[in-house]
Phi, psi and omega in degrees: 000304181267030146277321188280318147332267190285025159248352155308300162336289189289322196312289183315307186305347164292305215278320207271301186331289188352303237271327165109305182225182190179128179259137148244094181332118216231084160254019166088012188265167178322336230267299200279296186299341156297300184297316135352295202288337179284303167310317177303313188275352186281315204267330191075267169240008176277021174243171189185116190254154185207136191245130162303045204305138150224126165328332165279039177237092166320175203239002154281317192317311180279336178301322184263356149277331160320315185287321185295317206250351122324295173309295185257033167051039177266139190306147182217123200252149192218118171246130210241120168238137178255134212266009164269325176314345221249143170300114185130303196294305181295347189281316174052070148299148155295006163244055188289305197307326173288325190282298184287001174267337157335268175337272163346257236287310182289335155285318180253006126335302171295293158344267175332304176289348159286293163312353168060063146208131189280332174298124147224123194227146151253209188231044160287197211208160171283357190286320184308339182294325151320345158228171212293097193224060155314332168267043175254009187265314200296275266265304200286355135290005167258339197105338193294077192320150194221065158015280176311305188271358171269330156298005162100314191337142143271157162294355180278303176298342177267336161297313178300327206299297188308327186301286155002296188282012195042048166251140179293140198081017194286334180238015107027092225284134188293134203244201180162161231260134170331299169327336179277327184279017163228158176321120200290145177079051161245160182267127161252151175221154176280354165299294190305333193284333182301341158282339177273344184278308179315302186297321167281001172286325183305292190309313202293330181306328186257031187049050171250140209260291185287083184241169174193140173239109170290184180193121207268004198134230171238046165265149179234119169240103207277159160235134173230174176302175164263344177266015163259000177320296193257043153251349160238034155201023136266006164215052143050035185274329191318303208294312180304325129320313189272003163297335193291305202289315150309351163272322159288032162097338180279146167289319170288130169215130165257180172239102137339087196269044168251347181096182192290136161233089222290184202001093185234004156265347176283000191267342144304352170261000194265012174245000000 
């Protein structure tokens, strides 16, 4: 397993090498960070990583892509958009995720070719393929190379891999864009996602690690692991959460007793 790994590995720092420079769409998650880091050792200082500032980005999420590319000293450009300019995006359709990765991917497109690098890649996976993913249609109409899933990775591999390699966050609980936790065709706004990044800044604070607070009207709909369940009503935490979360405004707080699901809003559309 693991020669079969690190011949994966190396296959990608080949692929990357080829290209001479390389932009990599860098958002600090395990995905971008394997990948990053591979370019850095394929490419050296010919890389350059660029991150994306949105109001759906929590603001710990841009500190540790910040932290990263400091720590290895790779250039790092951080472009800040506001993703309600984009037609559409608030309105929150089910082809939301395309209409803003369109955009995004058309932006630090532009970006790369002001630095004279034609190479631009990102970090989905082959796993990423199984679900309801419109903005993997924006990437592939952009042009935009996916490193990771043409070498094969799973996300299980890229956490072993990242692990192997000391890099921090290889188990780092897997994250997504403010913007997924609502109901598609609810209006977002940046007040709500600023409401919902609180309540999961809240949860994580009170250590629970795979959370997501969906949002419903003004109902919160919580997703935790399931073996974290009765720790948050054997030290009495339940109450304190839903005070937290009625104090930023839902009226409502629920528990999901199916546990964390990743895209578990995509399941309105299978009906």
């Amino acid at each position: 397993m693991e020669d079969r790994l690190r011949r994966k590995y190396g296959g990608l720092k080949s692929r990357i090498a080829s290209e001479g420079k390389a932009a990599i769409a860098f958002s600090g998650g395990v995905d971008s960070v394997l990948l990053l880091y591979a370019a850095r050792e394929a490419l050296g200082e010919n890389v350059l990583a660029l991150t994306v500032s949105l109001h759906a980005v929590p603001e710990r999420e841009l500190a540790l892509a910040k932290a990263f590319c400091e720590r290895f000293g790779i250039r790092h450009r951080i472009e800040t958009v506001d993703e309600f300019s984009i037609e559409g995006f608030g309105e929150n359709p089910p082809d939301r995720c395309y209409l803003c990765k369109h955009a995004l991917f058309t932006r630090m497109r532009a970006v790369a070719d002001e630095e004279g690098i034609p190479f631009l890649a990102e970090g989905s996976n082959v796993d990423d393929q199984g679900d309801y993913r419109p903005g993997l249609k924006a990437l592939k109409e952009l042009g935009i190379a996916s490193p990771l899933k043409d070498a094969g990775f799973t996300k299980a591999e890229i956490r072993q891999m990242a692990d192997r390699l000391g890099l921090s966050g290889w188990n780092r609980p897997s994250s997504a864009c403010l913007a997924s936790r609502f109901a598609y065709g609810e209006q977002i706004t940046p007040e709500k996602m600023k409401r919902v990044e609180k309540a999961e800044d809240y949860l994580q604070d009170l250590g629970f690690t795979q959370k997501r607070v969906r949002v419903h009207g003004n109902l919160a709909r919580i997703e935790l692991l399931p073996e974290e369940f009765p720790r948050l009503f054997h030290e009495n935490l339940s109450e304190k959460v839903t005070r937290r979360l009625k104090d930023l405004g839902f009226t409502y707080v629920t528990l999901d007793l199916g546990g964390f699901q990743s895209g578990s809003m995509n399941k309105e559309l299978e009906t």
